[in-house]
N, C-alpha and C positions, 0 to 999 in steps of 0.2 A: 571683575568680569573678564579681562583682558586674560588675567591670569588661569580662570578655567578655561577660555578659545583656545589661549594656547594647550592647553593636558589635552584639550579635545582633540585638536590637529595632531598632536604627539601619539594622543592613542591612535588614531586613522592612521596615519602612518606606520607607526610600528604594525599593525595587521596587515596594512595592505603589501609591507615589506615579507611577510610571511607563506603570505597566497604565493607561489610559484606558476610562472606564464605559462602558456601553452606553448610545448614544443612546434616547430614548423612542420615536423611530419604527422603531429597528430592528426586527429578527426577532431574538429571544434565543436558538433553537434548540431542536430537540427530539431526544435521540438515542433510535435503535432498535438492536435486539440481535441483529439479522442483515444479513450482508455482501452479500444479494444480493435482489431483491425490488424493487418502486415505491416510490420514494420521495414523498412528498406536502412540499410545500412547506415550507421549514423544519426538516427530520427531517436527520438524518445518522448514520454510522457514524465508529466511531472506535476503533482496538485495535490500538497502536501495536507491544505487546510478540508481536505473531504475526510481526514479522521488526526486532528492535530495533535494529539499524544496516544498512549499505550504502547507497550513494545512495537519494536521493529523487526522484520525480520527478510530477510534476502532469498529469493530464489533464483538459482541460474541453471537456465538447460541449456545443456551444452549442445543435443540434435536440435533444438531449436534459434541458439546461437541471441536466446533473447534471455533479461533479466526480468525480476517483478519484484517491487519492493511493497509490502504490507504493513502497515502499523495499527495496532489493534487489531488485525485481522482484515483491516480494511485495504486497498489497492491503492498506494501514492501515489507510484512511480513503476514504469516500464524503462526498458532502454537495449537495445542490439549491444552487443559484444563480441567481443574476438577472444574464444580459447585456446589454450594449446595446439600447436599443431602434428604433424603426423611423427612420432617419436619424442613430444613433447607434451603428452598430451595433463591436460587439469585433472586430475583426480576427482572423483566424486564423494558425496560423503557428506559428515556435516561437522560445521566449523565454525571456530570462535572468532572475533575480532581480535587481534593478541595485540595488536601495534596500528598507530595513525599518526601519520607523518605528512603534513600537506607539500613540504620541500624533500625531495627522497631522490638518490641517485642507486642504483643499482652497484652493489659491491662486486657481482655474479659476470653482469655482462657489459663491463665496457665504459663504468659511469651515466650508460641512459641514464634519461633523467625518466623518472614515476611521478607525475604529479597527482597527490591526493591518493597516496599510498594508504591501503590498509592491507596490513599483513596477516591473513590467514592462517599460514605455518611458518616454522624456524628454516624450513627447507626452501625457500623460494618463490612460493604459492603466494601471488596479492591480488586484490583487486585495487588498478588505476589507471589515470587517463594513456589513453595510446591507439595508436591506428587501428582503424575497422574497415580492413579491405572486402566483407562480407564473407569471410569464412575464418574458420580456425586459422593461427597465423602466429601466436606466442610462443614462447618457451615453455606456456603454462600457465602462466597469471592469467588474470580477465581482463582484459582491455576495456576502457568504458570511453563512451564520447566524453570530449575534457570537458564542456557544461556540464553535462549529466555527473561526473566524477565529482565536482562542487557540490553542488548539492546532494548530491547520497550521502561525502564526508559527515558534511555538516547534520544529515540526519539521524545517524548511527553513532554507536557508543563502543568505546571497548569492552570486550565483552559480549557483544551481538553473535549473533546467529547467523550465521551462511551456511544454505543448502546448495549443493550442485550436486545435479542428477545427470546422470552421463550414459543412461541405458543401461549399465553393468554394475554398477555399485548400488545395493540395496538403501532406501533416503526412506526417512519419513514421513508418514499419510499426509502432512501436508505439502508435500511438492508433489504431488499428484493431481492437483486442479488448481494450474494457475491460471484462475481467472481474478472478477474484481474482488472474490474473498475466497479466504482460504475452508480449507476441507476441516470439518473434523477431524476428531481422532479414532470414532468409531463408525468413518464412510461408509456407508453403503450407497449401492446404486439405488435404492429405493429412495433415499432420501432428495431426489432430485425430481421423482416424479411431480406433478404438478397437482396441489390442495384441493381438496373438495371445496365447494360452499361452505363458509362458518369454519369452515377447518384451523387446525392447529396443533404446532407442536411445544413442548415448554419442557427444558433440560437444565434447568440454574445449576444443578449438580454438576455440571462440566467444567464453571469455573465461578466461585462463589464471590470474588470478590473483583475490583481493578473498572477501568472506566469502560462505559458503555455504548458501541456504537448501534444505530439501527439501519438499516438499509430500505428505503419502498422504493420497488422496481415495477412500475407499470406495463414495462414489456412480459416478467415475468407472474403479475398480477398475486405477488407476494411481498411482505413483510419480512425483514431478516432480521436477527436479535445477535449482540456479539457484544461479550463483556471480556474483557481482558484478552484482544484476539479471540476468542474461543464462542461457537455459535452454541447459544444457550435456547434459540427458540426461532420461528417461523410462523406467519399465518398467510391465509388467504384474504385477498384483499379486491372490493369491487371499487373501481373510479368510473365514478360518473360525471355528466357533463361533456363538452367538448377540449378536445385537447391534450394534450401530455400533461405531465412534471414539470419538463424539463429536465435540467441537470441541477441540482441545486445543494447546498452545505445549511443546515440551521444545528444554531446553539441552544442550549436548554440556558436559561438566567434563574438568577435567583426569585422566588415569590412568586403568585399568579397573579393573572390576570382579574381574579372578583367573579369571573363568568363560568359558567359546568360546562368542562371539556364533553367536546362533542364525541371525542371515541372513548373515553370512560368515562359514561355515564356515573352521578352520584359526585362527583372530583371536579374540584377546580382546575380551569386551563391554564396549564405551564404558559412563561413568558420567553420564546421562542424569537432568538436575531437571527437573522439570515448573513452568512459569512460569504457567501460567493458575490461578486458583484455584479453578474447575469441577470437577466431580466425572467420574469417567470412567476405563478402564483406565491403568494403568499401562503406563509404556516397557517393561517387562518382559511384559507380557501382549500386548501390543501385538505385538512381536515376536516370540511364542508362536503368534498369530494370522494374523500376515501371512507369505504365500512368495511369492518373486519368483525369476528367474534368480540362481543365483547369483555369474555373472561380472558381473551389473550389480552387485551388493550388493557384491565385492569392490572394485570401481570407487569405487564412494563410498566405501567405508570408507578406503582412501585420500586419497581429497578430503576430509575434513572434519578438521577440526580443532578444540581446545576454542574454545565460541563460536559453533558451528555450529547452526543452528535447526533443529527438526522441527515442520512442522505437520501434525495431524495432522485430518481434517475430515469430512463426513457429506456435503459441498458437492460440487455438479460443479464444479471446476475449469476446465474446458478448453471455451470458446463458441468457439459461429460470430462472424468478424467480420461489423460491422453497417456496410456500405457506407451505411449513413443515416445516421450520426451522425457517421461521420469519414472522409477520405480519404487515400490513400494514395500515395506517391509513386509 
């Protein structure tokens, strides 16, 4: 016993040897308790478990001077940044993770220190911790709150995805609506209009395989469907009773419950934990509450499988794209 305490202490230490502190000029970060709203310099969002695996993917607007981080298609993490400044400016474009280095000094300017460096391009281009005086201010890189730098590291992969939309570089239909989920690939405005009764839309063809998140938005009194990042379906959805949602995360488990789900009819009810530790209906009331078509509800109850995330939210979901902050092919 003495003998694993110690490998255990050994391992703590060697990691926490690896973390590199926060400079004293940095921005340390400030986080807030809502995904959607201004952010002021410094502040961030961060709630990883409302879609805890599928790819990840980075958006940065640069006129916006704010980040969005998505996994599965779902909205983790926000957070303010600092780009390039005038004659310095970030490039737009879209970009792989090539390098992550949590202890990084700049070879370029001076030995700064980058804590929780990841490198973009061979040219210079990173995203990591550093001052956010509230406006562009880099050489380039993306400056991120040194909290918020922690955690994006740890979330992302070599190899990931970064969008930065700069006004003038042509990006992909997904940086065109950063809100809590991302855009298709074949956006239209139409798609944002608001469901008839009963209504429904059902697209598995968009991405057939990878895990599946759902989104019910009582603000938006819709259903969202999203399997590997990619939105495969939508309905209309009426709640009844008094009250919201809330805000809340539920797991799909293995086996049912023994009882017929009350939104597909003929099927046994999924066994449904709840991951947030907020207060708020349960999956069983929840479902009590909500009616949709029920050929959509049979739709998914197919598609999901244990592992499968429900979010459940009081948020609008579904924005107009902002032709100011990103463009689109």
């Amino acid at each position: 016993m003495k003998l694993l305490a110690a490998l255990a202490l050994s391992l703590t230490l060697l990691t926490a040897s690896q973390a590199m502190e926060k400079p004293s000029f940095h921005t340390k970060g400030i986080p807030v308790s809502k995904p959607t709203g201004t952010l002021k310099p410094g502040e961030y969002w961060w709630n990883p478990q409302v879609s805890p695996s599928g790819p990840v993917v980075v958006l940065v607007s640069v006129p916006l001077q704010v980040m969005h981080v998505y996994r599965n298609g779902i909205l983790i993490g926000r957070s303010t940044v600092s780009t390039g400044s005038s004659g310095n400016a970030t490039p737009g474009g879209v970009f792989t993770i090539l390098e992550k280095k949590e202890r990084h000094y700049s070879k370029k300017y001076d030995n700064a220190p980058m804590p929780n460096m990841q490198r973009l391009t061979w040219t210079g281009i990173a995203m990591h911790s550093g001052n956010l005086p509230g406006y562009p201010a880099s050489h380039g890189c993306i400056r991120l709150p040194y909290d918020f730098s922690q955690l994006l590291f740890a979330a992302t992969a070599k190899g990931g995805t970064v969008v930065v939309g700069n006004d003038k570089t042509p990006v992909p239909h997904l940086a065109s609506n950063p809100g809590l989920m991302l855009a298709p690939k074949d956006f239209t405005a139409g798609m944002l209009r608001p469901l008839a009764h009963n209504e429904y839309d059902w697209h598995p063809e968009r991405s057939s395989s990878g895990p599946v998140s759902i989104v019910i938005s009582s603000a938006d009194q819709a259903a969202y469907v999203y399997r590997n990042g990619n939105p495969i379906g939508r309905a209309a959805v009426e709640l009844t009773g008094r009250g919201g949602l809330g805000n809340q995360v539920f797991t799909l488990l293995s086996g049912t419950t023994g009882r017929e789900s009350r939104l597909a009819p003929g099927r046994q009810a999924g066994r449904w934990m709840r991951v947030t530790s907020n207060r708020g209906p349960d999956a069983d009331d929840i479902a009590e509450r909500l009616h949709m078509n029920p050929e959509f509800a049979q739709k998914v109850y197919d598609t999901v499988s244990p592992g499968a995330t429900v979010v459940v939210t009081d948020q609008p979901v579904a924005r107009k794209p902002r032709p100011s902050a990103v463009l689109e092919n």
